[in-house]
C-alpha positions, 0 to 999 in steps of 0.5 A: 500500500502507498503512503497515506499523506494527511494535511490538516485544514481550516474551515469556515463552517456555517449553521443553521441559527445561533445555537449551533447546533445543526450544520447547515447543509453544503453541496458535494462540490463545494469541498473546502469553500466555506458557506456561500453567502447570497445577498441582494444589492440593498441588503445588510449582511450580519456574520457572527464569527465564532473562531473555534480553532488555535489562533487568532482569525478574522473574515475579510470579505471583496466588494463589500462597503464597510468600516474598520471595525468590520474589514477584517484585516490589516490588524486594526478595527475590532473586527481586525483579530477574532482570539481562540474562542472569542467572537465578533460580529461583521456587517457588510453593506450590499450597496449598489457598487457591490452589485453586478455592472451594467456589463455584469450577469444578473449575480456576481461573486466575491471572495472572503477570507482570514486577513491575519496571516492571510497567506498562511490562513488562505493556504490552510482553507479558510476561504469562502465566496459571496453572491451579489444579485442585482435588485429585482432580479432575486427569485423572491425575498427570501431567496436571493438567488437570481430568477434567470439562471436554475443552478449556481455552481462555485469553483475555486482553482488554487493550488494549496502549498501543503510542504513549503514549496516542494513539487510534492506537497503542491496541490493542484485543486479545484474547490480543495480537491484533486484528479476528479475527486470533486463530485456533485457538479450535475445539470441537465441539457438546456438549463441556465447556468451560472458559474461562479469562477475564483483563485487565490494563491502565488505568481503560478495560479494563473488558471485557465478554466475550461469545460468540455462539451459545452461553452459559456458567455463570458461577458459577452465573449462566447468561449469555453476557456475562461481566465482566472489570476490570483484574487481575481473573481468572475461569473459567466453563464452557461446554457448546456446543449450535449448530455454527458460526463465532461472534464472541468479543468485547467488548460495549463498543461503543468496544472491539468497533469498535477490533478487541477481536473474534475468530471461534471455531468449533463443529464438528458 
């Protein structure tokens, strides 16, 4: 038997109220990401952070209007460092300069994440993505998600540095999974799709995100390979028109052979 390699991982994990009792349930494909949250251009996002882990942690968010105390970074604010045990609760406004541009989709993402140490806490699993519907395109008001798409899928493309820089410990993953070991992505021919595209890391996550089987509007821009740097965050849509198992992966050669692939699915 081959050697059995364990790294150990931070996560963001959400419940269902504030008990914390029962976990709020996740899909399959979004593998390490924290809960995505979904908001709607005028909404105020509340997020009690409860750090139960051994060192001091914080939740950043991308796009959102806020003041020091909820930034989550840069070690001042009081929301800058949550203790061991300790917690804080952050409000981000939705305001309309979150939202999607008048170029943009009818939803948008954003990432969040620990602001510490963030290197080292991005690398250890503590990132997570938002959602930003444009107003009046939510499905209703309690369901913020966008009324023109069916599904909404997330994908992370990041490789995780488990053993200071050697080749070995370089994980080439796409939502913190490796060679196909991401499952649950499944649709079906002639639904509206939404992908929501993110990567975080070093000068190497340039990532090229391509599908097989099908293409996606990007902007405008018809394609089926899709560009992504570290930090940076897209969404494009896709509308599938061939049933089958398709490849989800990067193009760049090193990253496709590293295990930076995944298989997806397209029902009849």
């Amino acid at each position: 038997m081959g050697k059995k390699l364990i790294y150990n991982k931070y996560r963001y994990i959400g419940y269902t109220d504030g008990s914390r009792s029962t976990l709020l349930p996740q899909p399959e494909w979004m593998g390490v990401l924290g809960p995505q949250l979904q908001a709607v251009v005028g909404d105020t996002i509340k997020v009690n952070f409860l750090n139960k882990s051994d060192r001091p942690l914080s939740m950043h968010p991308h796009g959102m209007l806020y003041d020091k105390d909820n930034e989550g970074a840069n070690m001042d604010g009081a929301g800058a460092i949550v203790q061991p045990n300790e917690s804080f609760t952050y409000t981000w406004v939705v305001d309309k300069d979150a939202g999607p541009g008048p170029n943009d989709p009818s939803s948008i993402v954003w990432l969040y994440h620990s602001h510490v140490m963030a290197e080292e806490e991005i690398n250890l699993g503590l990132i997570g993505t938002l959602v930003v519907t444009r107003k009046g395109m939510e499905r209703s008001e309690t369901d913020p998600a966008p009324k023109d798409v069916d599904q909404e899928f997330t994908s992370l493309f990041m490789i995780f540095n488990e053993e200071k820089d050697k080749e070995k410990g370089l994980k080439h993953s796409i939502n913190g999974r490796i060679f196909g070991n991401l499952t649950g992505y499944e649709t079906g021919m002639g639904k509206h799709v939404r992908w929501h595209l993110v990567a975080l890391g070093n000068e190497v996550d340039n990532h090229t995100v391509h599908w097989h089987g099908q293409t996606v509007l990007d902007h405008g821009r018809r394609t089926d390979v899709v560009e992504v740097l570290p930090a940076s965050m897209t969404s494009v849509t896709m509308v599938p028109r061939s049933p089958g198992e398709w490849l989800l992966h990067c193009h760049v050669n090193d990253h496709m052979m590293a295990g930076m692939s995944t298989r997806w699915h397209v029902w009849p």
